[in-house]
C-alpha positions as a Markdown table, in Angstrom:
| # | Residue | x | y | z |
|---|---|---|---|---|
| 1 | Unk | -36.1 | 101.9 | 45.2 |
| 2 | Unk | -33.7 | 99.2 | 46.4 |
| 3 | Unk | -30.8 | 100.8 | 45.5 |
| 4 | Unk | -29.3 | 103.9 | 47.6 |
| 5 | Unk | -26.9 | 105.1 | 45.1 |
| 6 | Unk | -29.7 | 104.9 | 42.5 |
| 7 | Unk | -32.4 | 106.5 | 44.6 |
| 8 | Unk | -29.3 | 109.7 | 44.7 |
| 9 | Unk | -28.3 | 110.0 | 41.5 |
| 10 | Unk | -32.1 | 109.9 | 40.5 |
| 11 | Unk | -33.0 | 113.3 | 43.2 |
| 12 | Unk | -29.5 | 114.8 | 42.3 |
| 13 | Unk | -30.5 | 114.9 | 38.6 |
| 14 | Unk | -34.4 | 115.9 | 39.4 |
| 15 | Unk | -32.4 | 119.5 | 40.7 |
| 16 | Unk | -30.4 | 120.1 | 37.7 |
| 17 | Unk | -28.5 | 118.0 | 35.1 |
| 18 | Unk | -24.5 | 117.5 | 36.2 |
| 19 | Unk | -21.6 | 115.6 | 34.9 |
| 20 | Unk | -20.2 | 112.1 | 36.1 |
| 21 | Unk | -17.2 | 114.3 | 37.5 |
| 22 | Unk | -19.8 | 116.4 | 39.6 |
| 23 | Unk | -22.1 | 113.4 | 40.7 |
| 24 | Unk | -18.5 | 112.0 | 42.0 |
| 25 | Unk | -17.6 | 114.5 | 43.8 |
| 26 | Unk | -21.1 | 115.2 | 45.6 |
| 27 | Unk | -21.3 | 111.5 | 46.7 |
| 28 | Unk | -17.8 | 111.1 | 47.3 |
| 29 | Unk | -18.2 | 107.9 | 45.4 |
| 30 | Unk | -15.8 | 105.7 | 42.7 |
| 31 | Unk | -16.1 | 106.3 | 39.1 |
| 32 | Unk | -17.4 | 102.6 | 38.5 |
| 33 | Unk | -20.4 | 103.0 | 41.2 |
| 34 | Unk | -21.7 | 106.3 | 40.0 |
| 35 | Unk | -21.3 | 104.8 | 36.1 |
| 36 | Unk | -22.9 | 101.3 | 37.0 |
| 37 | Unk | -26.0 | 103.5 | 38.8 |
| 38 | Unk | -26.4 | 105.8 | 36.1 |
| 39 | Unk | -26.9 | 103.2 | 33.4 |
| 40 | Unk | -29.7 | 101.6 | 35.0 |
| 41 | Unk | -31.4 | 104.9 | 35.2 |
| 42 | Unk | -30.7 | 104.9 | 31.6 |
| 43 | Unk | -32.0 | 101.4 | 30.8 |
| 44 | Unk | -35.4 | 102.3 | 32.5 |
| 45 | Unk | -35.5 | 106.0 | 30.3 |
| 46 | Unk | -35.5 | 108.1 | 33.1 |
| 47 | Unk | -32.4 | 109.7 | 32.6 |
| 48 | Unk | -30.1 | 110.5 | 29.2 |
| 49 | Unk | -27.0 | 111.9 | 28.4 |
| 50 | Unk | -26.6 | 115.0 | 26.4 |
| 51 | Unk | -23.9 | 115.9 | 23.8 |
| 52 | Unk | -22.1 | 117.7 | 26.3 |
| 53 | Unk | -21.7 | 114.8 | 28.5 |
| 54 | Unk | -24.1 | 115.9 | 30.9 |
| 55 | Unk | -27.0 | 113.6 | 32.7 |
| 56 | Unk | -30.0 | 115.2 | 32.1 |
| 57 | Unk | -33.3 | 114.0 | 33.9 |
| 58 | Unk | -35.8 | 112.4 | 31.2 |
| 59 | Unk | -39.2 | 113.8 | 31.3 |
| 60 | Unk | -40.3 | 110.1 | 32.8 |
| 61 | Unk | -37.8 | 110.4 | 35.4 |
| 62 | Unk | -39.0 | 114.1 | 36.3 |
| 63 | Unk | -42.6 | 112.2 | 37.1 |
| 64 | Unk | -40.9 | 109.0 | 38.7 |
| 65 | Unk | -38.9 | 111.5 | 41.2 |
| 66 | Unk | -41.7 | 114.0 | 41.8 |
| 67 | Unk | -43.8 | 110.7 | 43.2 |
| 68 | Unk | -41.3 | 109.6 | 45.1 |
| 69 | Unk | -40.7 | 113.0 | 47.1 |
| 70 | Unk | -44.4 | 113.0 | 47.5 |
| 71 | Unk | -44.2 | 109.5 | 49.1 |
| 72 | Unk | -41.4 | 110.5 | 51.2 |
| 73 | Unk | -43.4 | 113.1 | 52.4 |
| 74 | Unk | -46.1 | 111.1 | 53.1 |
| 75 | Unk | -44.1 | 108.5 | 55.4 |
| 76 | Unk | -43.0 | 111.5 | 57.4 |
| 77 | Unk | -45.7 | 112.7 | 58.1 |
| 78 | Unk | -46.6 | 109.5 | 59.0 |
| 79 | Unk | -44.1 | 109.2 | 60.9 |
| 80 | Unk | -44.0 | 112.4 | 62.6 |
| 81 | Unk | -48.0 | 112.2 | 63.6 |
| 82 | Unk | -47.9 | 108.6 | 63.5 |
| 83 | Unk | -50.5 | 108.1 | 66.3 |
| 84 | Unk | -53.2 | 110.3 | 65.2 |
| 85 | Unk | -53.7 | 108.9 | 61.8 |
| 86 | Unk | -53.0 | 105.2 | 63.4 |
| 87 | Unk | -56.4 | 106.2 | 66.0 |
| 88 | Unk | -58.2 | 107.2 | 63.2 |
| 89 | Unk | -60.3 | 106.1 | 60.1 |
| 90 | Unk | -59.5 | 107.5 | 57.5 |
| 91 | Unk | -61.7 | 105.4 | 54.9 |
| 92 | Unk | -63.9 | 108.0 | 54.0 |
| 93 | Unk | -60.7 | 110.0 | 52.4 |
| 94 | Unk | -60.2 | 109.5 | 49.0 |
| 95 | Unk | -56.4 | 108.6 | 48.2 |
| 96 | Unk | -56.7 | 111.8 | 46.4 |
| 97 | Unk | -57.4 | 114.1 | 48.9 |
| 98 | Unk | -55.3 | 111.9 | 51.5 |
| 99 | Unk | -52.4 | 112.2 | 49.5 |
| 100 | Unk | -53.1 | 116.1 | 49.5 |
| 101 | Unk | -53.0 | 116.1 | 53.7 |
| 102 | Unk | -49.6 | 115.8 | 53.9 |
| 103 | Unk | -49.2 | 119.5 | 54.4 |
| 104 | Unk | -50.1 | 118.7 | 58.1 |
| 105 | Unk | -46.7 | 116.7 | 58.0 |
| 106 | Unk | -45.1 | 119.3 | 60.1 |
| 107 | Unk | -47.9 | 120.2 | 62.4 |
| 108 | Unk | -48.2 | 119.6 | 65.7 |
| 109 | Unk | -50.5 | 116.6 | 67.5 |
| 110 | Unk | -52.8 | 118.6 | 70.4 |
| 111 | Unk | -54.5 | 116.2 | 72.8 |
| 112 | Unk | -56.8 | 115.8 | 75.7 |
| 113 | Unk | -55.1 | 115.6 | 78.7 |
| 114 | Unk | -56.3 | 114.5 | 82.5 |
| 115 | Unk | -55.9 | 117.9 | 83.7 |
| 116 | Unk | -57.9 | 119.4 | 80.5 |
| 117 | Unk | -59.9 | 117.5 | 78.6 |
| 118 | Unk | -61.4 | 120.3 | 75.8 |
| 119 | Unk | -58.0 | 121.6 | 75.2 |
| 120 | Unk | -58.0 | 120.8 | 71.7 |
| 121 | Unk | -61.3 | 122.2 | 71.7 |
| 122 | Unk | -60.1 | 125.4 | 73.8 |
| 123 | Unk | -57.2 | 126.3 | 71.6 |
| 124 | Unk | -59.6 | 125.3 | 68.4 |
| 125 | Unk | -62.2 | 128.3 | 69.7 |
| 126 | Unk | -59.4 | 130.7 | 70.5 |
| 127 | Unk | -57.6 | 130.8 | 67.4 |
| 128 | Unk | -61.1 | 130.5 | 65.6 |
| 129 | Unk | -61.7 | 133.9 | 67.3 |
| 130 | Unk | -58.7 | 135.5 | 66.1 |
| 131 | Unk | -59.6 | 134.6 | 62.2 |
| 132 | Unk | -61.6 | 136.4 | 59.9 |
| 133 | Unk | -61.1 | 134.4 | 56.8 |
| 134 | Unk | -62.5 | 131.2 | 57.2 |
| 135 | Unk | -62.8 | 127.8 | 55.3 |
| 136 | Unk | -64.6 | 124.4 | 56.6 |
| 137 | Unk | -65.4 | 121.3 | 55.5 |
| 138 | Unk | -68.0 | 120.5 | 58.0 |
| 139 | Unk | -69.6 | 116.8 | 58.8 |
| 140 | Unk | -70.2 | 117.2 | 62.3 |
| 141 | Unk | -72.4 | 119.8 | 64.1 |
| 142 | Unk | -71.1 | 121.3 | 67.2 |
| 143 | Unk | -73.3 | 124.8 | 68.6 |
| 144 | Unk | -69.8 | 125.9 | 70.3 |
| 145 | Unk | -67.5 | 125.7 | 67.3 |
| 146 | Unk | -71.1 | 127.7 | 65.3 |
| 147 | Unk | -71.3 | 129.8 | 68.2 |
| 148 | Unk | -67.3 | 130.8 | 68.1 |
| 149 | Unk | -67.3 | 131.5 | 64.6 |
| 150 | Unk | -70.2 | 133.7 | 64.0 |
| 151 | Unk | -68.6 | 135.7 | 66.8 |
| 152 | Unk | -65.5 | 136.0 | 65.0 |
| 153 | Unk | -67.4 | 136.9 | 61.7 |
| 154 | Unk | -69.5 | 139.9 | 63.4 |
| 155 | Unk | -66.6 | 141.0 | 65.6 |
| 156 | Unk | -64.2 | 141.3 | 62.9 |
| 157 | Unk | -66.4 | 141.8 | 60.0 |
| 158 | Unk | -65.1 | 138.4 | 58.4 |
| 159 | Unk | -66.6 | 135.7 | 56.1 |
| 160 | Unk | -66.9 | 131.7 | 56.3 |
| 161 | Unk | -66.7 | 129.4 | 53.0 |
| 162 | Unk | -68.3 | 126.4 | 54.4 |
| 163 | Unk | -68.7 | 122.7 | 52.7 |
| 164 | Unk | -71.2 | 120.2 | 54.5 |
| 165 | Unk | -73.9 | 118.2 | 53.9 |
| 166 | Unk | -77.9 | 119.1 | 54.0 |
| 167 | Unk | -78.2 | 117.1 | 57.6 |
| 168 | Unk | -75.6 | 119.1 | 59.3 |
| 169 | Unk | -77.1 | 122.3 | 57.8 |
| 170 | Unk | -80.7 | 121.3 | 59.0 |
| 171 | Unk | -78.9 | 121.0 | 62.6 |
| 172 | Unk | -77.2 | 124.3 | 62.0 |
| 173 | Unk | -80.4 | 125.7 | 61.2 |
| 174 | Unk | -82.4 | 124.5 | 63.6 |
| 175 | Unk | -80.1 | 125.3 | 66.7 |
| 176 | Unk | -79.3 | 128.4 | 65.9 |
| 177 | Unk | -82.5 | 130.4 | 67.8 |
| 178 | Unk | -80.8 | 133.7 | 67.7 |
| 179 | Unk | -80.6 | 133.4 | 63.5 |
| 180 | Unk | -77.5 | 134.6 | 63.5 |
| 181 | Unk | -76.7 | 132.2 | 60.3 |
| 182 | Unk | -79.6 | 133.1 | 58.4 |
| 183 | Unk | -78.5 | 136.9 | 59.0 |
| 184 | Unk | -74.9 | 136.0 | 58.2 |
| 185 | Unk | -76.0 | 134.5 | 54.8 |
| 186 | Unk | -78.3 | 136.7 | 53.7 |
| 187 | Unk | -75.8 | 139.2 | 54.2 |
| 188 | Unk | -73.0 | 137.0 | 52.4 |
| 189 | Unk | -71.0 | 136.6 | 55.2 |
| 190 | Unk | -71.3 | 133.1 | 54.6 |
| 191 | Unk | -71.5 | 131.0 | 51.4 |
| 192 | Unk | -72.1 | 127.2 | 52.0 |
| 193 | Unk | -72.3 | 124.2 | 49.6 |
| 194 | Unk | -73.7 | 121.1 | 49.9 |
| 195 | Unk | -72.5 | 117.8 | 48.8 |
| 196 | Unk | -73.8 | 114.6 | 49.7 |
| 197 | Unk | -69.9 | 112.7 | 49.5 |
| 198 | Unk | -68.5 | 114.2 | 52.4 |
| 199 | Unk | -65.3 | 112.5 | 53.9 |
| 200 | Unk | -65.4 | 112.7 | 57.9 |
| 201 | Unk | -62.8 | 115.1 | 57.9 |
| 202 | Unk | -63.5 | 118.1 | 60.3 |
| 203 | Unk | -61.0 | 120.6 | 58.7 |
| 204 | Unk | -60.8 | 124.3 | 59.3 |
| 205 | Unk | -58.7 | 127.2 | 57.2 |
| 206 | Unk | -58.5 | 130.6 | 58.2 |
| 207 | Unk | -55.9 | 133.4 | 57.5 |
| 208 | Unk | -54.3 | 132.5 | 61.0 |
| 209 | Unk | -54.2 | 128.8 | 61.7 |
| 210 | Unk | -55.6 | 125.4 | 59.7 |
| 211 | Unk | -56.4 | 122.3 | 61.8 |
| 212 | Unk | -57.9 | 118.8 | 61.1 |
| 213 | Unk | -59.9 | 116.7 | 63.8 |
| 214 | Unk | -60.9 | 113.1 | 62.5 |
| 215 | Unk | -63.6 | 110.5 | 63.6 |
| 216 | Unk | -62.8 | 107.2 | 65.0 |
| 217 | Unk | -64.9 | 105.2 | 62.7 |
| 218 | Unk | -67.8 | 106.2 | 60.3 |
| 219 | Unk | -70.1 | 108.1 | 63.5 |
| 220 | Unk | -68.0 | 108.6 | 65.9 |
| 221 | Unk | -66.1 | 111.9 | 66.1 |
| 222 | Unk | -63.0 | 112.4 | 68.3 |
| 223 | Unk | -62.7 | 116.1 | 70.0 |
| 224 | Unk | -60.0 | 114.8 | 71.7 |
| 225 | Unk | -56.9 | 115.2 | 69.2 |
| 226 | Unk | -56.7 | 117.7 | 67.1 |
| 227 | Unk | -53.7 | 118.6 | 64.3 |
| 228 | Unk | -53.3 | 122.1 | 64.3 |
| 229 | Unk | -50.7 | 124.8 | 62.5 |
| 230 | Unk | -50.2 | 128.7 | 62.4 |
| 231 | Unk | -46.8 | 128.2 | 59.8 |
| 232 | Unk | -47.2 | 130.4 | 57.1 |
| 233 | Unk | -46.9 | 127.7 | 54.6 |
| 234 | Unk | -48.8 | 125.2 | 55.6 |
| 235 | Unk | -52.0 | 127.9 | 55.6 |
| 236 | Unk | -50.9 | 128.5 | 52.4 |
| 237 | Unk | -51.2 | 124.4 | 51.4 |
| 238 | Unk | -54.1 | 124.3 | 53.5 |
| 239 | Unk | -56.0 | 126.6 | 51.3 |
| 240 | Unk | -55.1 | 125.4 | 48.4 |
| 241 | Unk | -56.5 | 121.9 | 49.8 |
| 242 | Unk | -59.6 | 123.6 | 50.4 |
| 243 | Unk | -60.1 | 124.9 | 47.0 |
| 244 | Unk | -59.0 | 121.8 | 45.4 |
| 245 | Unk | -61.7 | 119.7 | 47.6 |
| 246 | Unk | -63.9 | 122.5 | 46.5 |
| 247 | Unk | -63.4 | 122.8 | 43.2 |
| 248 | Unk | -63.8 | 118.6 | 42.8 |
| 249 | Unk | -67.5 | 118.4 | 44.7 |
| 250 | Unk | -69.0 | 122.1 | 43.6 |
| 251 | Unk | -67.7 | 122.1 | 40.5 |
């Protein structure tokens, strides 16, 4: 990690395995730097060299570079959307699952503004009425967001996989005076599980956008800021987050 030349040689061999000519001539560096930098990657057995005079990436190494692009990842996003993880808590995330966010690293940060106040809220509800296909993990009851979404389930004949806890269903319940849940579960247009871990993480993924909202402490949940996404990967990554938070509570 304190060495650049090291840190190089380390991602150029994690691609494929190349010769000392070849690492030369992609760094543009002298024989003697590209040697000295290679045998400290061999002293710490995460990289050997084959018959054929090739470097080869050690299984060690693979593991050692696959962590470090995941920590790279992580200070962008960071650094990208800096402020919103900065104005939130994020103690109730496991470094598990927090590690598993960084999908949102190329999302965008949409915020209250003087002029509008709910727009995170606004473009939350219209998206949400565009989906049909639709993933929550739940630990904050809101009858607009409920209202929004059994809309889009009825209107567009879609389905909601929802994680929570027992409180927030009892609230969901008990608001809901046309029974429109009730009617949505019995005819399994809604599956829900409860779990009584729940990180305060208000995270939504549906077939058309995913988006995060996050509390400022322990109780208090912030409607102003919201990270949201429609990039075709990132729903992809977003999904598989929601299965994987899934699959570790239900399970």
């Amino acid at each position: 990690m304190t060495s650049e030349i090291r840190l190089k040689l380390l991602f150029s061999l994690y691609e494929s395995s190349k010769s000392i000519k070849e690492l030369e001539s992609e760094f543009n560096k002298k024989s003697g730097n590209i040697s000295r930098g290679l045998n400290e990657l061999k002293e710490c057995k995460l990289i050997t060299r084959l018959s054929n005079k090739q470097f080869v990436i050690t299984s060690a190494g693979f593991l050692v570079a696959q962590n470090l692009e995941n920590l790279l990842v992580n200070f962008k996003n960071i650094d990208n959307n800096g402020s919103f993880w900065e104005n939130h808590s994020i103690k109730s995330i496991s470094n598990k699952f927090l590690k598993e966010l960084s999908f949102f690293n190329d999302s965008i940060v949409v915020k209250s503004t003087i002029t509008e106040f709910a727009r995170p809220i606004n473009i939350y509800l219209k998206n949400i009425k565009l989906s049909n296909d639709i993933c929550m993990i739940l630990p904050v009851y809101s009858k607009i967001f409920m209202d929004a979404i059994y809309d889009s389930i009825i209107l567009h004949d879609g389905h909601l996989d929802l994680i929570t806890t027992k409180n927030i269903l009892d609230l969901i319940v008990k608001s809901d005076s046309d029974r429109y849940f009730k009617s949505l579960v019995r005819d399994k247009k809604i599956d829900y599980y409860i779990v009584d871990d729940l990180a305060n993480i208000f995270f939504t993924s549906t077939n058309t956008f995913t988006s995060l909202y996050l509390f400022f402490d322990d109780v208090v949940f912030d409607s102003s800021e919201m990270l949201f996404s429609n990039d075709d990967v990132v729903l992809r990554d977003a999904r598989s987050f929601y299965e994987s938070y899934k699959n570790h509570f239900i399970d």
